[in-house]
GUSE-746829 format. One record per residue (C-alpha): residue in one letter; x, y, z. Coordinates in pm, whole numbers, plus 50000, padded with zeros to 5 digits. Layout:
<rs>
<r drengu="A" c1="X" c2="Y" c3="Z"/>
...
</rs>
This chain:
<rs>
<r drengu="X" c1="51407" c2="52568" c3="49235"/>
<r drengu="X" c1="51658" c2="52294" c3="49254"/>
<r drengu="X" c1="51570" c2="51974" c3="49214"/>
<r drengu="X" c1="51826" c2="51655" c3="49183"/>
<r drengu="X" c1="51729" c2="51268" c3="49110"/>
<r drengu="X" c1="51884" c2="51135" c3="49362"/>
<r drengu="X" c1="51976" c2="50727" c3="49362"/>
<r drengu="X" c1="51839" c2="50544" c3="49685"/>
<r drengu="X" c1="51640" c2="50590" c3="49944"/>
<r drengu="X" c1="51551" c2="51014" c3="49915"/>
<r drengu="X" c1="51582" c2="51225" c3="49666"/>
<r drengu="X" c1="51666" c2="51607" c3="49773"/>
<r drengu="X" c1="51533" c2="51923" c3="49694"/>
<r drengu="X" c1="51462" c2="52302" c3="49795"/>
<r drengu="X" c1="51201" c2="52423" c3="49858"/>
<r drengu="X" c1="51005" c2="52714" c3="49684"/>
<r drengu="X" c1="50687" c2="52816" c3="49539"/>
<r drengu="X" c1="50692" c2="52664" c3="49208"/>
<r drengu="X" c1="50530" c2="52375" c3="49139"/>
<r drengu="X" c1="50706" c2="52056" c3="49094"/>
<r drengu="X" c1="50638" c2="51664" c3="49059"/>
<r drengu="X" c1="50770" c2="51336" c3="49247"/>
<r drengu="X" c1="50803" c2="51008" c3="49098"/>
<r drengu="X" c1="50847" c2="50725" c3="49328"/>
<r drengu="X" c1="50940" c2="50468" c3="49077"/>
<r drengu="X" c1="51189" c2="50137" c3="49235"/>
<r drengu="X" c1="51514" c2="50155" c3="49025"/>
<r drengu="X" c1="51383" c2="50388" c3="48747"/>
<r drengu="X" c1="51717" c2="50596" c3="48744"/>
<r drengu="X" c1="51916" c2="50248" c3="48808"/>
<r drengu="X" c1="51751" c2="50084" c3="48476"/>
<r drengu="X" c1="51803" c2="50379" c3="48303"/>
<r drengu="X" c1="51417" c2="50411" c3="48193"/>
<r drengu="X" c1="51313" c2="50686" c3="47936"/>
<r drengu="X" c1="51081" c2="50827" c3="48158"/>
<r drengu="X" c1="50961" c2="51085" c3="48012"/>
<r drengu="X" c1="50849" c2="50882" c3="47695"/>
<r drengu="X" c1="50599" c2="50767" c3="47939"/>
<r drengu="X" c1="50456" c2="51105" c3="48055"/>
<r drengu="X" c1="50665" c2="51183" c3="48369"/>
<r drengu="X" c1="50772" c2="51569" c3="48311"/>
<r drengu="X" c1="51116" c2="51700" c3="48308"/>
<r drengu="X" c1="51320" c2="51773" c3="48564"/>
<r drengu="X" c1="51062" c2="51542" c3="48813"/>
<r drengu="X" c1="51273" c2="51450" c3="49174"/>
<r drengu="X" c1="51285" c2="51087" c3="49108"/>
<r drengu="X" c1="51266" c2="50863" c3="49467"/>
<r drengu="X" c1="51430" c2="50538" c3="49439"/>
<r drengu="X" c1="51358" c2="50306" c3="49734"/>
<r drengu="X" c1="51248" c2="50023" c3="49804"/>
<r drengu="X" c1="50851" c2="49886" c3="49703"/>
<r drengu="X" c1="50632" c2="49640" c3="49694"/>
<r drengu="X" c1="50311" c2="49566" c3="49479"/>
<r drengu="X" c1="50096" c2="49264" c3="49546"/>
<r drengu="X" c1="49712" c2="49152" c3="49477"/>
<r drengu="X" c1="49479" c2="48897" c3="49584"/>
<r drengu="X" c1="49174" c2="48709" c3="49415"/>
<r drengu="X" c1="48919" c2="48736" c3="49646"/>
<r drengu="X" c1="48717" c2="48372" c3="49570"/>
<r drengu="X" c1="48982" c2="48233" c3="49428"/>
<r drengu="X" c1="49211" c2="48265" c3="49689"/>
<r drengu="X" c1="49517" c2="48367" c3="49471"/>
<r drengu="X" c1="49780" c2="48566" c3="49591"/>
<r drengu="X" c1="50088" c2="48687" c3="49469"/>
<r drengu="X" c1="50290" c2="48976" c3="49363"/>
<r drengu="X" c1="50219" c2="49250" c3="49094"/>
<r drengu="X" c1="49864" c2="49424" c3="49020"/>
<r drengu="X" c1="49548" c2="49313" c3="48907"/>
<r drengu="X" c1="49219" c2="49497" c3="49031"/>
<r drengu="X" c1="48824" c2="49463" c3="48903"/>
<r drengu="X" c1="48593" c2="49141" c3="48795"/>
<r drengu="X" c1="48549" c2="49052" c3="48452"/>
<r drengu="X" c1="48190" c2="48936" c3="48367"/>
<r drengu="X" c1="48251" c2="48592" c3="48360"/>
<r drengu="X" c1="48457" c2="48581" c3="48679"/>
<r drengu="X" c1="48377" c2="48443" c3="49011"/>
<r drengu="X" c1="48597" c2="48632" c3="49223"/>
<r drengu="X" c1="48746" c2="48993" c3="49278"/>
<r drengu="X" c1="49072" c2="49151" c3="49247"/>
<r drengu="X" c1="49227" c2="49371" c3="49510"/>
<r drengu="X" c1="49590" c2="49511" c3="49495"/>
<r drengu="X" c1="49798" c2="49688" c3="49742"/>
<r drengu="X" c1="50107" c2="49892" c3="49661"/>
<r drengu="X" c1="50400" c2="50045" c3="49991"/>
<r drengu="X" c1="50686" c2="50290" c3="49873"/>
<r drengu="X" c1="50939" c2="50311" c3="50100"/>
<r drengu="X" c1="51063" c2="50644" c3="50063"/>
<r drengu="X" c1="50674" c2="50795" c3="50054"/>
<r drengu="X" c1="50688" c2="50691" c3="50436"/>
<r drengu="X" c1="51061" c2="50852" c3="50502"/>
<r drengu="X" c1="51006" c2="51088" c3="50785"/>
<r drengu="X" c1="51250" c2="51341" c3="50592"/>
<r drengu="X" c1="50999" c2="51350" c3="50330"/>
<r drengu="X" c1="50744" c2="51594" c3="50500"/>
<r drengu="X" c1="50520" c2="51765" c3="50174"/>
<r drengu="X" c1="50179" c2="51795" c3="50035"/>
<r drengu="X" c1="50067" c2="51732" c3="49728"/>
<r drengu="X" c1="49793" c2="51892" c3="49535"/>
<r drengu="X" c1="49697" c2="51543" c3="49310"/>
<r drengu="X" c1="49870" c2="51166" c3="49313"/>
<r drengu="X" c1="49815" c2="50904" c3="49041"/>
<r drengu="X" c1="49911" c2="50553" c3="49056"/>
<r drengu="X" c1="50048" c2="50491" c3="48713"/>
<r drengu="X" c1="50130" c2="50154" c3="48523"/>
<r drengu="X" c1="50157" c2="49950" c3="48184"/>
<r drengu="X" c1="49890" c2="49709" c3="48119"/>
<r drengu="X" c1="49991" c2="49390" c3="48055"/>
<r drengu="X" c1="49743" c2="49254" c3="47801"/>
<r drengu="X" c1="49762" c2="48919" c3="47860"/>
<r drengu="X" c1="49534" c2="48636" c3="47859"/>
<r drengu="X" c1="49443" c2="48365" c3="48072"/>
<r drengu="X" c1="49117" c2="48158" c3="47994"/>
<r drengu="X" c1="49013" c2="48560" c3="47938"/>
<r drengu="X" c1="49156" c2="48821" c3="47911"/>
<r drengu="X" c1="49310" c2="49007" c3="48226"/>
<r drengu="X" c1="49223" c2="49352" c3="48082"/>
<r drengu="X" c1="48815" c2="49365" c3="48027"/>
<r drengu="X" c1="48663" c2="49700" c3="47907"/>
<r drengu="X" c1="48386" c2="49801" c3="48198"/>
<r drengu="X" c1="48324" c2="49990" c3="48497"/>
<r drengu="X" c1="48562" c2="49890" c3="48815"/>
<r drengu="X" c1="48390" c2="50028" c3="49148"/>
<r drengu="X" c1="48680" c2="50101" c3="49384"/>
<r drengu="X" c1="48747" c2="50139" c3="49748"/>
<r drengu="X" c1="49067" c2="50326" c3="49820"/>
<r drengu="X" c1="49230" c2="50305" c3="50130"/>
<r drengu="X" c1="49541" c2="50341" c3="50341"/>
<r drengu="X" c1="49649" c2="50010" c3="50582"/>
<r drengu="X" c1="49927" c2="49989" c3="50864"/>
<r drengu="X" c1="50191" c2="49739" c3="50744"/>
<r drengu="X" c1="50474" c2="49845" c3="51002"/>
<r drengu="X" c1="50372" c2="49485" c3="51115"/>
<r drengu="X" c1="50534" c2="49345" c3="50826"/>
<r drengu="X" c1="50789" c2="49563" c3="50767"/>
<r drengu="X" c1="50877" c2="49538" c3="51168"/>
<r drengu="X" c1="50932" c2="49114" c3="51122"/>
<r drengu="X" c1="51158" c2="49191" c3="50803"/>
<r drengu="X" c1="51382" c2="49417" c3="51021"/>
<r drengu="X" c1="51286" c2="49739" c3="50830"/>
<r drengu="X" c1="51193" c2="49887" c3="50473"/>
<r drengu="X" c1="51528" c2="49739" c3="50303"/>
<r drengu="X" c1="51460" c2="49425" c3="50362"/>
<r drengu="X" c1="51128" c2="49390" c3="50173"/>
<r drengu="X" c1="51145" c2="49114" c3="49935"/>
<r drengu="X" c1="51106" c2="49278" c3="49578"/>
<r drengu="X" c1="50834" c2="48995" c3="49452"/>
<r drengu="X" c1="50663" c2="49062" c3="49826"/>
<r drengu="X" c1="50328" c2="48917" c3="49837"/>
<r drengu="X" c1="50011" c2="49055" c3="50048"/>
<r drengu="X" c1="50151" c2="48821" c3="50350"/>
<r drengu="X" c1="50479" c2="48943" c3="50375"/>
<r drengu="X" c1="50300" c2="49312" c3="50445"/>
<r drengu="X" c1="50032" c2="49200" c3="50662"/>
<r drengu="X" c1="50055" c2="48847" c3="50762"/>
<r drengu="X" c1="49770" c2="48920" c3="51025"/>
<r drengu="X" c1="49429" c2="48994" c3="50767"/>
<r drengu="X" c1="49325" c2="48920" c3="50423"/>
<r drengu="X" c1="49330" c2="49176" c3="50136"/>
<r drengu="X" c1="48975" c2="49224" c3="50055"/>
<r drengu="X" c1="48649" c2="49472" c3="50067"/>
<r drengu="X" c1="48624" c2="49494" c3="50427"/>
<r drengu="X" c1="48965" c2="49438" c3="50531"/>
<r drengu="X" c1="49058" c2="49681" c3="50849"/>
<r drengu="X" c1="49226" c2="50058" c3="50756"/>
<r drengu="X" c1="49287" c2="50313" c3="50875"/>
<r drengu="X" c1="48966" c2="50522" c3="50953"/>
<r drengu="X" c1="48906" c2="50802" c3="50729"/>
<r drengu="X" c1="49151" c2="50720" c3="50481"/>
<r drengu="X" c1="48888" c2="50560" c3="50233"/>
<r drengu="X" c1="48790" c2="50702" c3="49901"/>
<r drengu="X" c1="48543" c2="50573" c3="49636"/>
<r drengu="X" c1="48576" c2="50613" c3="49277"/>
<r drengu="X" c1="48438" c2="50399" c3="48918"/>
<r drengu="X" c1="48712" c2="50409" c3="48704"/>
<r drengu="X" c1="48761" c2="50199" c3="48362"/>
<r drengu="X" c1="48893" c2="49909" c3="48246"/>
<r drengu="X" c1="49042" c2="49886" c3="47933"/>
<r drengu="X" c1="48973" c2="49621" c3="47673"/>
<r drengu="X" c1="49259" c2="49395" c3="47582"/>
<r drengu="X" c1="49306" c2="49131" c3="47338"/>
<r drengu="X" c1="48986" c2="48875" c3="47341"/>
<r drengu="X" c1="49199" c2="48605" c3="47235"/>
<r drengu="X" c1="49506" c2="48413" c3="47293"/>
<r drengu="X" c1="49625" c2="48436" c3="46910"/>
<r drengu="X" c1="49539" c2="48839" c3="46854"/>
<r drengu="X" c1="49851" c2="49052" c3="46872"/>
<r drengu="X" c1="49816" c2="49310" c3="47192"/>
<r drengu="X" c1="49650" c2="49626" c3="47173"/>
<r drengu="X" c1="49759" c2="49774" c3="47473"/>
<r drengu="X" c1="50158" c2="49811" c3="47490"/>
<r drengu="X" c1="50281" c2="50097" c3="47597"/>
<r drengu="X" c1="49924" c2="50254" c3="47737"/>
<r drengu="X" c1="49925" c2="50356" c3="48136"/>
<r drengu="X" c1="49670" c2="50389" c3="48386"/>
<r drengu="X" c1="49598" c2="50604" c3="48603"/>
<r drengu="X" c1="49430" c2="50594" c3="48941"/>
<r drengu="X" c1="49396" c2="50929" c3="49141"/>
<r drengu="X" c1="49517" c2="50819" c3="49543"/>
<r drengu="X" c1="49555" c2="51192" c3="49637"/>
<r drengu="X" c1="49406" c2="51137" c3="49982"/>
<r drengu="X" c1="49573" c2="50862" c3="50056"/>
<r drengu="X" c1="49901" c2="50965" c3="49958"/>
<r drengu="X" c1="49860" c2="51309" c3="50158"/>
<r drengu="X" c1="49754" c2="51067" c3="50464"/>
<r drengu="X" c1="50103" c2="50889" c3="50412"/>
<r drengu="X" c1="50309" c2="51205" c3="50376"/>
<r drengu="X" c1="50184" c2="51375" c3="50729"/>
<r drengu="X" c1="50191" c2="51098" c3="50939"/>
<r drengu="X" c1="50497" c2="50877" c3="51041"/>
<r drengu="X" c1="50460" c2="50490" c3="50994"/>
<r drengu="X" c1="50470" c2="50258" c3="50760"/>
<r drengu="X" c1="50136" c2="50283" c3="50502"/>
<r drengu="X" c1="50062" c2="50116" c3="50179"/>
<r drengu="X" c1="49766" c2="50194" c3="49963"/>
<r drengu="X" c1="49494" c2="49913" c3="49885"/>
<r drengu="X" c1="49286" c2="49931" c3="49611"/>
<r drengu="X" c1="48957" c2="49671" c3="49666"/>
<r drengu="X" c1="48721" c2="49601" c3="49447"/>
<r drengu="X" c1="48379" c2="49374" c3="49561"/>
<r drengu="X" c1="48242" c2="49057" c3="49471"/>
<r drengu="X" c1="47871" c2="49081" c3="49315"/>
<r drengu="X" c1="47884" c2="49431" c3="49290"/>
<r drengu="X" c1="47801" c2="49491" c3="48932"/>
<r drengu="X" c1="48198" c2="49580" c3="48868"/>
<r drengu="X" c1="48230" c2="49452" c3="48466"/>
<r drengu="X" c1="48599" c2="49560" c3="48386"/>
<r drengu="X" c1="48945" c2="49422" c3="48496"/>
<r drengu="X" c1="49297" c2="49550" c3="48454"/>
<r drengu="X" c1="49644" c2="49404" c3="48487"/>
<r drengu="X" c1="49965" c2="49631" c3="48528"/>
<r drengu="X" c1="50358" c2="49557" c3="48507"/>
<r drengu="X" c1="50446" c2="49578" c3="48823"/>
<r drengu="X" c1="50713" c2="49313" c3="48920"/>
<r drengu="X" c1="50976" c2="49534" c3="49159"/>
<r drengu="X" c1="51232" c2="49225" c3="49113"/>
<r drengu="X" c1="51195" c2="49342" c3="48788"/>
<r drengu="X" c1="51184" c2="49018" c3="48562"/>
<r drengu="X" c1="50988" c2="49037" c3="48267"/>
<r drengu="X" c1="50741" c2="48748" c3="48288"/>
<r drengu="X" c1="50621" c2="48631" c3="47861"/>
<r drengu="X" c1="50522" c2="48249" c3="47868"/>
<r drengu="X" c1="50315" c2="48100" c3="47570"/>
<r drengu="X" c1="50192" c2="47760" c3="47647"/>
<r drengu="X" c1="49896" c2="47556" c3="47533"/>
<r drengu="X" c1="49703" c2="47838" c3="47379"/>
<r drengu="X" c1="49749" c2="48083" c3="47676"/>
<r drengu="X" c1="49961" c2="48395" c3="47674"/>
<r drengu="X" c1="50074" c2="48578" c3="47992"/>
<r drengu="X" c1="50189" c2="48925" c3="47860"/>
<r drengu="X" c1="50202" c2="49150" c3="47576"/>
<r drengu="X" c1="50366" c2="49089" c3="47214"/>
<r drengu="X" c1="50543" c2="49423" c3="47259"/>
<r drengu="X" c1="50534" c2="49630" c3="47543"/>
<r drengu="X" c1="50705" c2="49986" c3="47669"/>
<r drengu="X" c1="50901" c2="49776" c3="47997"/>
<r drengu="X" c1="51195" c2="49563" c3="47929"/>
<r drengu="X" c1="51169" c2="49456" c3="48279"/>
<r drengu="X" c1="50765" c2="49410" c3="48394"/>
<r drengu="X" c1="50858" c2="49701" c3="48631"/>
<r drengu="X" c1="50641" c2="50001" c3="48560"/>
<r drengu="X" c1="50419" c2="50055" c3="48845"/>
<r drengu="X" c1="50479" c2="50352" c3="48990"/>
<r drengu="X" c1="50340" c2="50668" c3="49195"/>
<r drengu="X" c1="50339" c2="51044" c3="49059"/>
<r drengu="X" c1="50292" c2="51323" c3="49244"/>
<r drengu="X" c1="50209" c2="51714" c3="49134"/>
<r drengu="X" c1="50180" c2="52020" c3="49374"/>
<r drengu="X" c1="50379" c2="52254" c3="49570"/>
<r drengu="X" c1="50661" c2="52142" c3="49763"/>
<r drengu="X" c1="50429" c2="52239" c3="50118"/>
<r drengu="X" c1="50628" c2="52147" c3="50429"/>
<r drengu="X" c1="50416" c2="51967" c3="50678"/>
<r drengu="X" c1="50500" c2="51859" c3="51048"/>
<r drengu="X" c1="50510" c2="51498" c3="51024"/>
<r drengu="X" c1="50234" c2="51351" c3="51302"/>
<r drengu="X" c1="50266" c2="51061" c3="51505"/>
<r drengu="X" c1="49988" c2="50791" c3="51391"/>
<r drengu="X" c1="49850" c2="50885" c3="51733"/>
<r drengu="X" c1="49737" c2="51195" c3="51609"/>
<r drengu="X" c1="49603" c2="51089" c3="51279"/>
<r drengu="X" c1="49256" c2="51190" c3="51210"/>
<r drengu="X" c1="49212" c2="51201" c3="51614"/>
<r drengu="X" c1="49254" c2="50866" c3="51671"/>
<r drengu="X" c1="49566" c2="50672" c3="51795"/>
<r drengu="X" c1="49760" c2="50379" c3="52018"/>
<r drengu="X" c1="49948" c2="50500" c3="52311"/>
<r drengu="X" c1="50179" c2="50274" c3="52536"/>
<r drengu="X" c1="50296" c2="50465" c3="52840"/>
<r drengu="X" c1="50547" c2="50456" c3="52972"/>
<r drengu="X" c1="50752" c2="50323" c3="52686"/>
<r drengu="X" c1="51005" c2="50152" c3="52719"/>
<r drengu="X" c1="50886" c2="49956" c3="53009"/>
<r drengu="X" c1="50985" c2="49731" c3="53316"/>
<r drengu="X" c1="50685" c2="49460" c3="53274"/>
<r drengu="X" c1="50437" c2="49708" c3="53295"/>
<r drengu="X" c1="50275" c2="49955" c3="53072"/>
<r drengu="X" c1="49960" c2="50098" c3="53020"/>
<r drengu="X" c1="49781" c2="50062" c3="52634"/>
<r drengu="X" c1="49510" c2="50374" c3="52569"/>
<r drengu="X" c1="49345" c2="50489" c3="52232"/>
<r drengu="X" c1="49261" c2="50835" c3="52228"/>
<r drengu="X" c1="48919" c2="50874" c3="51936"/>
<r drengu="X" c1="48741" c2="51182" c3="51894"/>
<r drengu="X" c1="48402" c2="51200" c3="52145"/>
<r drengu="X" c1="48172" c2="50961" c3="52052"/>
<r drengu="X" c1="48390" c2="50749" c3="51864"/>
<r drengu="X" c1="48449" c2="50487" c3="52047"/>
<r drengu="X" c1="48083" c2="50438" c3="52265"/>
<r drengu="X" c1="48051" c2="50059" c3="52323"/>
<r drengu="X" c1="48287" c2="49945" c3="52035"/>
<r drengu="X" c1="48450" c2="49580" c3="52131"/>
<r drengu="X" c1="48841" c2="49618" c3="52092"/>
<r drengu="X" c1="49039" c2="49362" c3="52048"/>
<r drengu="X" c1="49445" c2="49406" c3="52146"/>
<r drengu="X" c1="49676" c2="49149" c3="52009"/>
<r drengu="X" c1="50058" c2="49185" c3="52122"/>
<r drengu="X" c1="50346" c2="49051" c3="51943"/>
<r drengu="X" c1="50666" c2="48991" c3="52005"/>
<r drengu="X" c1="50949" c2="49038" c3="51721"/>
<r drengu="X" c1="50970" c2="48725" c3="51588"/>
<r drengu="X" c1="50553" c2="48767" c3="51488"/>
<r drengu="X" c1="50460" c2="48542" c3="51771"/>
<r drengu="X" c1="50145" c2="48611" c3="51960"/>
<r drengu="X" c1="50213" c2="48599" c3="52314"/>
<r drengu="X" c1="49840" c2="48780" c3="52463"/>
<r drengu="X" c1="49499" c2="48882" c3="52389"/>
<r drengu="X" c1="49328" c2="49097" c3="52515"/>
<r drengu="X" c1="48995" c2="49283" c3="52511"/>
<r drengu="X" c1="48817" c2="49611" c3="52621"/>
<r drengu="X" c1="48494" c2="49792" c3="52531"/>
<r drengu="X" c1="48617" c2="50114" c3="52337"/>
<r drengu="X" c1="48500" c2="50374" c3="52621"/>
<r drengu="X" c1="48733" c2="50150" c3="52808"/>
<r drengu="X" c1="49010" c2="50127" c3="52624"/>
<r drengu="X" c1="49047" c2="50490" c3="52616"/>
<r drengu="X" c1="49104" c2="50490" c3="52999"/>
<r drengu="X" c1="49369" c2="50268" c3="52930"/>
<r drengu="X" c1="49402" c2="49878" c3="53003"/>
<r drengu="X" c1="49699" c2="49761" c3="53193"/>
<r drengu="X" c1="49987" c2="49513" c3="53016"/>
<r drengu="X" c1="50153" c2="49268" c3="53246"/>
<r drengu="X" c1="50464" c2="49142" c3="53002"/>
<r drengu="X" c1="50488" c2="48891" c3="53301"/>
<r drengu="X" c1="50810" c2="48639" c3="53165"/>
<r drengu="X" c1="50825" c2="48767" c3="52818"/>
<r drengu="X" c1="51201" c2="48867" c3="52788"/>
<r drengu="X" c1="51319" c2="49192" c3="52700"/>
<r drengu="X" c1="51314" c2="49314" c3="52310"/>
<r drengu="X" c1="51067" c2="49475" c3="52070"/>
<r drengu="X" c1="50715" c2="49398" c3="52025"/>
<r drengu="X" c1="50400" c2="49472" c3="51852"/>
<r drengu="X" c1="50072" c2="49606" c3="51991"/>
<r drengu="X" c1="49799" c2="49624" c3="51744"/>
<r drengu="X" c1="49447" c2="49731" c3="51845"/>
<r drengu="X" c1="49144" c2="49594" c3="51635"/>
<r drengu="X" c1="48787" c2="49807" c3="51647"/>
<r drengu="X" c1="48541" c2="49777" c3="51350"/>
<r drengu="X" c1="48684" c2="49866" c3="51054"/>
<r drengu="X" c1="48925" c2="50044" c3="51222"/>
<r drengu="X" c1="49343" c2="49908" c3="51294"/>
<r drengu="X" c1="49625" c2="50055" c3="51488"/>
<r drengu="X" c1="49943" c2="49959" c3="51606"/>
<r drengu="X" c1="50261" c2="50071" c3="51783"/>
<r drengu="X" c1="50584" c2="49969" c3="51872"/>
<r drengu="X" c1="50673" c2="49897" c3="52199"/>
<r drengu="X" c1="51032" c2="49816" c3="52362"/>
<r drengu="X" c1="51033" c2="49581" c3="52722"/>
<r drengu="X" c1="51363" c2="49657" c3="52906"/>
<r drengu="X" c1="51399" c2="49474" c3="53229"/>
</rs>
């Protein structure tokens, strides 16, 4: 096996039987990080490109870059994070894995309490479509590094029962950690990782082309006790403030930066046919024909019985993230197809995305007149 770590957007490799590991990790080689003094194993292919981490505060209505998932005791809201890699939606990048971990320093911090609370965390993992996002910043280079939830998905709410993709959802209690329990005790928790098994979803992401993040939701009320806080700043600015009694970050930690949130990968190097999302666990958008002179037809092909009586909802959007129609079909209808009139819209690049339940798909379409 050769394996190189590569600068930018791919690393390269080939293939063989042994076993290897990827690290998708923005600027890791750039920044020169020690990574193996924080458990990545030799010789890993190290993938560059661009990412974006971001959480919201469901109650609260906080938003903002970085991640921060669970509900301590004495909070009233709860914490749901999303991370995108660029390069782990390449379409050159066609492997399984056998496991994937999302890894990152706590930040042990404190804000009125502390933002790492020992307890369980009851998770929903998940894979959601943010080619909408991606699409209105002109592609994956173009992601702001402190990218917040709206600059992925402008279009819903990061939450419990946000839409994604259907059969892409895992469930797992994992632990928080406890931090310090007061703004004058010295951190306990530099230089300690998490680790949160995505397999599934990462797999999903690998054999399908797109553009997929990974959401990680926790519930309001649900009994969830714990709370943790990683590093995970891509713009990589190492945020330590101490003001009126409150401390945001730790006294000593591993990063130099605040950018340690990252995704490893173990398993064969398998290669996979990349699918279209249309073929992604039998369900899909199709736009035919495409391009199109001002008309086109919009189908979703689901497995039978999937769709029965479901209410659909098809927004279109041009390139600029304008709405410019709505429409609606019953699900059994929608697989028929439903007809698109782009009546005056001018010619360019839009967005149809297809709303059904919990379930959300898009595709790109391209008016030529």
């Amino acid at each position: 096996m050769k394996q190189l770590a590569v600068l930018g957007f791919l690393a390269v490799s080939i293939f063989s039987a042994q076993p290897t590991t990827h690290v998708f990790w923005h600027k890791a080689l750039e920044n020169s990080y020690d990574l193996e003094a924080v458990g990545v194993p030799a010789a890993s292919i190290v993938h560059e490109g661009p990412m974006a981490s971001a959480m919201f505060a469901v109650g609260l209505g906080y938003a903002g870059a970085g991640i921060v998932i669970g509900s301590a005791a004495t909070d009233d809201q709860a914490w749901c994070a999303v991370m995108w890699a660029g390069s782990l939606n390449h379409d050159s990048l066609s492997l399984q894995v056998d496991s994937a971990f999302l890894r990152g320093e706590y930040s042990d911090g404190w804000i009125n309490d502390g933002f790492c609370n020992a307890g369980p965390i009851y998770l929903k993992k998940a894979v959601v479509d943010v080619s909408f996002g991606i699409m209105m910043y002109g592609g994956p280079e173009n992601i702001p590094e402190d990218a917040a939830w709206a600059d992925l998905d402008p279009m819903n709410s990061l939450g419990f029962n946000m839409p994604i993709i259907e059969g892409t959802d895992t469930y797992d209690t994992i632990s928080g950690v406890a931090g310090r329990s007061a703004w004058d005790q010295a951190s306990v928790l530099d230089s300690q990782f998490a680790r949160i098994d995505i397999t599934e979803q990462v797999n999903y992401i690998l054999a399908n082309s797109g553009q997929f993040a990974i959401v990680l939701l926790t519930e309001m009320g649900q009994g969830s006790l714990g709370k943790i806080n990683l590093y995970a700043n891509e713009a990589c600015t190492l945020t330590y403030t101490s003001e009126n009694g409150s401390v945001n970050g730790s006294d000593n930690p591993w990063t130099q930066d605040g950018n340690t949130s990252h995704i490893l990968t173990y398993g064969n190097q398998i290669s996979v046919e990349k699918r279209a999302p249309a073929q992604a666990h039998d369900a899909g958008l199709s736009a035919a024909p495409n391009p199109f002179n001002a008309v086109t037809k919009i189908a979703l092909q689901l497995s039978s019985g999937q769709a029965g009586s479901k209410n659909a909802k098809i927004e279109i959007f041009n390139m600029y993230g304008s709405l410019v129609q709505t429409l609606s079909a019953a699900g059994n209808q929608l697989q028929t197809g439903i007809i698109w009139d782009a009546g005056e819209n001018p010619s360019g690049i839009y967005l149809v995305r297809v709303t059904m339940g919990n379930t959300v798909l898009s595709r790109q379409i391209t008016l030529l007149r």
